[in-house]
DOMARLO-770706 format. One line per field, with one value per residue (C-alpha): residue in three letters; residue number from 1; x, y, z. Coordinates in steps of 0.5 Angstrom, whole numbers, plus 500, padded with zeros to 3 digits. Each point is the difference from the previous one (the first is absolute). Example, Ala and Ser with C-alpha at 12.3 -4.5 7.8 and 13.67 -1.06 7.14 Angstrom:
# DOMARLO-770706
rest c(ALA;SER)
nr c(1;2)
east c(525;502)
north c(491;507)
up c(516;498)
END
This chain:
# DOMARLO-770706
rest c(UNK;UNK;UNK;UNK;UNK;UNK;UNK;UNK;UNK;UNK;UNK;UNK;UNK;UNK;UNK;UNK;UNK;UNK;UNK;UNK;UNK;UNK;UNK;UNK;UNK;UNK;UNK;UNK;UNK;UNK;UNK;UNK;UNK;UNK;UNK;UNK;UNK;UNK;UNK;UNK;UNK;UNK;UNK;UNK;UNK;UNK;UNK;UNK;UNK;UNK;UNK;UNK;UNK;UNK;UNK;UNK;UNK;UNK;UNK;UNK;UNK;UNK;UNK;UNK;UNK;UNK;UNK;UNK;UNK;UNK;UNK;UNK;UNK;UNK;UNK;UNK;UNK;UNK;UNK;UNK;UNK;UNK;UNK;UNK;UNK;UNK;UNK;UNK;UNK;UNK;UNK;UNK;UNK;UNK;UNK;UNK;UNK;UNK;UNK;UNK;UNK;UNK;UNK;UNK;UNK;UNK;UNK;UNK;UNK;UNK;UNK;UNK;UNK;UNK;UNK;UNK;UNK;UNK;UNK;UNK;UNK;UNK;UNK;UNK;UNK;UNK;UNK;UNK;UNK;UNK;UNK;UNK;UNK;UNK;UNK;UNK;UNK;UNK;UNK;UNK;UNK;UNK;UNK;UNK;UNK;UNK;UNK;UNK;UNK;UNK;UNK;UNK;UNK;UNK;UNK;UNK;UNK;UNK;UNK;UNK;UNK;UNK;UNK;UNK;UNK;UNK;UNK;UNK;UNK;UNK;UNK;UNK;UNK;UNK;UNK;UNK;UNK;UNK;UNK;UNK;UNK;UNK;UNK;UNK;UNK;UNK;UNK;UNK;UNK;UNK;UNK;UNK;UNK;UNK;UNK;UNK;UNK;UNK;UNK;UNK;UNK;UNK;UNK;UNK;UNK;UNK;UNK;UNK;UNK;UNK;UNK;UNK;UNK;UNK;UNK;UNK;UNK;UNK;UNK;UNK;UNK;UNK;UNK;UNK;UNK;UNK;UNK;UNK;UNK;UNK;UNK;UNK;UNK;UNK;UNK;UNK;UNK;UNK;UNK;UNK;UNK;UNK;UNK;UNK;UNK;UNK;UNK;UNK;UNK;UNK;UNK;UNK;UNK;UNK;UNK;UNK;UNK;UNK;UNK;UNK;UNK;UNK;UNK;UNK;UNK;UNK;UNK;UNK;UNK;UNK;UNK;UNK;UNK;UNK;UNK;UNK;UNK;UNK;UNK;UNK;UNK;UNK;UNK;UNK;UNK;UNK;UNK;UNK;UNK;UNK;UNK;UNK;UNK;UNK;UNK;UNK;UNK;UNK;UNK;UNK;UNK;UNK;UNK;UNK;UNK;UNK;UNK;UNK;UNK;UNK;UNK;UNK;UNK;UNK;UNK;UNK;UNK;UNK;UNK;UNK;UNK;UNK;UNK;UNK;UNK;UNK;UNK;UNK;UNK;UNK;UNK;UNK;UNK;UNK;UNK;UNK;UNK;UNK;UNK;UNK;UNK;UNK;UNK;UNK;UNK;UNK;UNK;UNK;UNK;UNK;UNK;UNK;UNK;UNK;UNK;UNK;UNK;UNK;UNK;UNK;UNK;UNK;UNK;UNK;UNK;UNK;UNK;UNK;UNK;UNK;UNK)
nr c(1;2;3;4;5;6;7;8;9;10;11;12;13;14;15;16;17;18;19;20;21;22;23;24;25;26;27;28;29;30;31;32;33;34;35;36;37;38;39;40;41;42;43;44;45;46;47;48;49;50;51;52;53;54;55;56;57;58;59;60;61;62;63;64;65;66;67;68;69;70;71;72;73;74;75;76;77;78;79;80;81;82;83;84;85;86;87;88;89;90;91;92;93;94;95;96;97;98;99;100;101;102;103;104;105;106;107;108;109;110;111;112;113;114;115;116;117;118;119;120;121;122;123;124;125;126;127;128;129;130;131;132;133;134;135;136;137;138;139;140;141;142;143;144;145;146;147;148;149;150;151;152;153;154;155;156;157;158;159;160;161;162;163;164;165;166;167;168;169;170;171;172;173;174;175;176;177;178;179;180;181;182;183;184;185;186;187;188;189;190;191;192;193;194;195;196;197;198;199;200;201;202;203;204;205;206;207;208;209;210;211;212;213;214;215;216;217;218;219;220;221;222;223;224;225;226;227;228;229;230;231;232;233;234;235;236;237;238;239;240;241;242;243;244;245;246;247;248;249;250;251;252;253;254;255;256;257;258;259;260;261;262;263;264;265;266;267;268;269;270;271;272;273;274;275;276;277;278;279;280;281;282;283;284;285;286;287;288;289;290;291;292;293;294;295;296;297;298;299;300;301;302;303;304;305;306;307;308;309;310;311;312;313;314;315;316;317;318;319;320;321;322;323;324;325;326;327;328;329;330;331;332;333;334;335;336;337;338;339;340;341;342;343;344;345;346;347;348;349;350;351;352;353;354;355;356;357;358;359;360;361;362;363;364;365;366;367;368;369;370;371)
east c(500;502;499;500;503;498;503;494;498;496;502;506;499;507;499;501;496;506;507;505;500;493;502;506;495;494;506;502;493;501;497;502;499;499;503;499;505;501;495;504;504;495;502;508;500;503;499;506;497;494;505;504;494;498;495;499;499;496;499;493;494;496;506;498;492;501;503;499;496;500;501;502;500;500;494;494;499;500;495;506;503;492;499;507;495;499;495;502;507;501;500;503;501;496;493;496;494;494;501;503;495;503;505;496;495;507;503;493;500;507;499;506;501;500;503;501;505;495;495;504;499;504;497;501;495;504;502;508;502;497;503;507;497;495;507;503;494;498;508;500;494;503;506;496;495;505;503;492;500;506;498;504;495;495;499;499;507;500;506;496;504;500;506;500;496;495;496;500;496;492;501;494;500;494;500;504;503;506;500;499;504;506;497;500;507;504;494;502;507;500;497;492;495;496;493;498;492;498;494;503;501;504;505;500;502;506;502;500;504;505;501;498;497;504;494;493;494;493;494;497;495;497;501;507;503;496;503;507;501;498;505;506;506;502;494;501;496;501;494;499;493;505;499;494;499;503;494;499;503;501;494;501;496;504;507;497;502;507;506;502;506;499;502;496;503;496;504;493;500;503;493;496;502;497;497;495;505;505;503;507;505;508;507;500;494;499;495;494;496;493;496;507;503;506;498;506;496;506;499;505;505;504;503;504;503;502;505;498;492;503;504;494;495;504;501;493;497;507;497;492;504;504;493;497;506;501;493;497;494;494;504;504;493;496;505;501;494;503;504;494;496;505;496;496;499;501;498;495;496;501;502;501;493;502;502;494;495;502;501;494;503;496;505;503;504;508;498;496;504;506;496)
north c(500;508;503;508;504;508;506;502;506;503;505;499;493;496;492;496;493;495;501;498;493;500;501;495;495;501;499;494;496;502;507;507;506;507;505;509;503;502;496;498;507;501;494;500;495;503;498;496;496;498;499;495;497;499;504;504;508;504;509;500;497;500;494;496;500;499;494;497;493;503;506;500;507;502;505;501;502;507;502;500;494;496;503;495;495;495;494;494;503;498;506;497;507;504;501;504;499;502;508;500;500;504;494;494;503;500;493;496;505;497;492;499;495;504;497;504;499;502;495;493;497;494;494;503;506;505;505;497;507;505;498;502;507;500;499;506;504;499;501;507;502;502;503;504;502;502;505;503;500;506;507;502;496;502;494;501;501;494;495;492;497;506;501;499;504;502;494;497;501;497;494;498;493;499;492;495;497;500;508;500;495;503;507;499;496;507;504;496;499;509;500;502;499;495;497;495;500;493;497;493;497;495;504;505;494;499;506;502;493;503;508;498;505;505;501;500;497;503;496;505;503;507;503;497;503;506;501;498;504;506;499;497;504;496;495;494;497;493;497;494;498;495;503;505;507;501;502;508;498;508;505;508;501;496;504;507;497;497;505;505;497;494;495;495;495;496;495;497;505;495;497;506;502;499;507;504;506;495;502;496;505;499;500;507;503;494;505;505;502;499;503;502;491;499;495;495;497;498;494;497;501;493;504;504;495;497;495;497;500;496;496;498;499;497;494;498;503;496;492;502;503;494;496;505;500;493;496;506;505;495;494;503;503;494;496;504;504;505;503;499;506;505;499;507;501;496;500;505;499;501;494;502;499;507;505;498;500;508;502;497;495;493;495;495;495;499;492;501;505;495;494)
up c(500;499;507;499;506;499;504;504;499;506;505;504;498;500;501;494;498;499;504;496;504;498;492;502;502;495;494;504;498;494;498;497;505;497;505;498;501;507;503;506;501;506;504;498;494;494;493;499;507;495;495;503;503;493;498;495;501;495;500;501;503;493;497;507;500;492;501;507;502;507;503;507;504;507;500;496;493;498;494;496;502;499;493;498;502;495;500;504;503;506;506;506;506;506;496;507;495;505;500;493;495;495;500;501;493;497;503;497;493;499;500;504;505;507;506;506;506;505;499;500;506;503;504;507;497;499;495;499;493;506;506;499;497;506;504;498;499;507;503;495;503;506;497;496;506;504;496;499;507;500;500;495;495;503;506;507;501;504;500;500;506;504;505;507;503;494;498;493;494;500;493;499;494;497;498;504;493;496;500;507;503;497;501;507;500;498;505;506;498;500;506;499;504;495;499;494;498;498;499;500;507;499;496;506;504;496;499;508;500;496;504;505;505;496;495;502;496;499;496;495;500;498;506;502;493;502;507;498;494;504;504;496;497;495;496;496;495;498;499;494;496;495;493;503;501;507;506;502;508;500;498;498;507;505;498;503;506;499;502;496;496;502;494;496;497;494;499;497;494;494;501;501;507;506;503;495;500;497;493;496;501;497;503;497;503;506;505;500;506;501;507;503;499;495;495;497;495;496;495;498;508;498;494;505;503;492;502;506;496;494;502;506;495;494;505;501;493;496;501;497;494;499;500;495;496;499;500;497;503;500;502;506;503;498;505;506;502;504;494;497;505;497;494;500;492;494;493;501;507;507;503;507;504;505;494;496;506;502;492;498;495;498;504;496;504;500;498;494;499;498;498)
END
């Protein structure tokens, strides 16, 4: 198979979809890999890296799209990007389909066969392709919270643990997943006073079996996420529906009663955001405020971090592109059903039962799909 690796385009985005070892590998089961120009300078791999990988590197995106049996991306398609498309091409990246209409109508008016990191599952019913960005989104949010909270950009001018004497910044975390697990690794870590909001009591159970009493837990409610985020200084949002637009936990109202130059972190915005004054953001222009909070809604906060991000994902996104490219799409997804629920759109139909449900599409199953 060809595999295409463009140089992602959007703001302030730098990771790449293969490393030169991914492309070492992939050539070494037999395949061609067309890598853009400069792909890799973002995380420290040159083109004479690629090449002594083995792959080929071409001057633009048009040549890898025109060419490729699969492209393999990190993030979403841009309108640009998606107009490349052809029918049958094999799309293989982060796809967040439920707040995106205009690429979701794009996706399914190209016939290509889309398959979303964030959707394939593994057999413990996790989301294996979104651990390792949620890990490093979750751990960002409290770096780029932290510095929100200076006076200088606007913050309350606190520092998060304190010092003795001066308490510790308030870090309320929405969702005791991945996000917010690692989100309260570096909190504690950096000495705040850290409460989780969860729904499930025995991921509560788990994660107090984990910190200890250094984190306190509360179910969720209306009335707890109320009562927390008007005492917060620093609010972390790291809740999930896979594939689904993420659920408004934090309405226009409530944020009257938050401090003025607290800090809202949205590490939920990739998939809509999950507080009604949420809206995606870049590295370029990462804040704006609303009723006296900071909002950080950046989209893409794993590119940031590039190498780190990278070379993370290409560890776990690596072994289902090697399946795809050897056994060919319909193969593969027939024969594991977990690479299979990455399957969001293919041959012009939504075939991701949570996407087609919030944008109205007619369903069409990933099974049927391949048959």
């Amino acid at each position: 198979m060809l595999i295409g690796v463009p140089k992602e385009i959007k703001n302030h985005e730098y990771r790449v979809g293969f490393t030169p070892t991914s492309v070492r590998e992939a050539v070494r089961n037999g395949h061609q890999v067309l890598v853009q120009n400069g792909a890799g300078l973002g995380i420290g791999s040159s083109d004479a890296d690629y090449v002594a990988a083995g792959a080929k590197m071409v001057a633009d995106a048009p040549e890898i799209f025109a060419k490729a049996d699969m492209i393999v991306k990190v993030k979403e398609p841009q309108a640009n990007e998606r107009a490349m498309l052809r029918e049958g091409q094999i799309l293989y990246t982060y796809l967040h389909l439920a707040p995106d209409p205009e690429q979701t109508k794009d996706l399914v008016k190209s016939g290509a066969i889309c398959i979303a990191y964030e959707t394939v599952t593994n057999a413990r019913g996790g989301l294996p392709l979104l651990a390792p960005m949620s890990q490093v989104a979750g751990r960002m949010s409290v770096q780029s919270g932290a510095h929100c909270l200076e006076k200088a950009q606007g913050g309350r001018g606190m520092l998060l643990g304190g010092v003795p004497g001066v308490a510790s910044a308030k870090v309320v975390i929405l969702g005791g997943g991945v996000v917010g697990t690692n989100a309260a690794v570096i909190a504690l870590g950096m000495g705040a006073d850290v409460t989780i909001i969860e729904r499930s009591t025995d991921r509560m159970e788990e994660l107090v079996a984990r910190f200890g009493l250094g984190v306190k837990t509360l179910y969720s409610t209306q009335g707890a996420i109320e009562d927390e985020c008007a005492a917060a200084d620093l609010v972390i949002g790291g809740v999930l529906i896979p594939g689904a637009a993420a659920p408004k936990l934090v309405t226009k109202a409530m944020l009257k009663d938050w401090k003025p130059g607290s800090v809202f972190v949205d590490v939920a915005i990739d998939q809509g955001g999950c507080a009604e004054t949420s809206h995606a953001t870049t590295h370029a222009e990462p804040t704006y405020v609303v009723g006296n909070v900071i909002h950080y809604c950046v989209a893409n906060m794993p590119g940031g971090v590039a190498r780190t991000s990278t070379f993370a994902l290409n560890n776990v996104t690596l072994p289902f592109a090697m399946a795809i490219a050897n056994k060919g799409w319909k193969k593969a997804l027939a024969d594991d059903v977990h690479l299979r629920n990455g399957l969001n759109v293919a041959a012009g139909h939504v075939t991701y039962k949570a996407v087609a449900d919030d944008l109205g599409y007619t369903y069409k199953s990933a099974e049927s799909a391949i048959v």
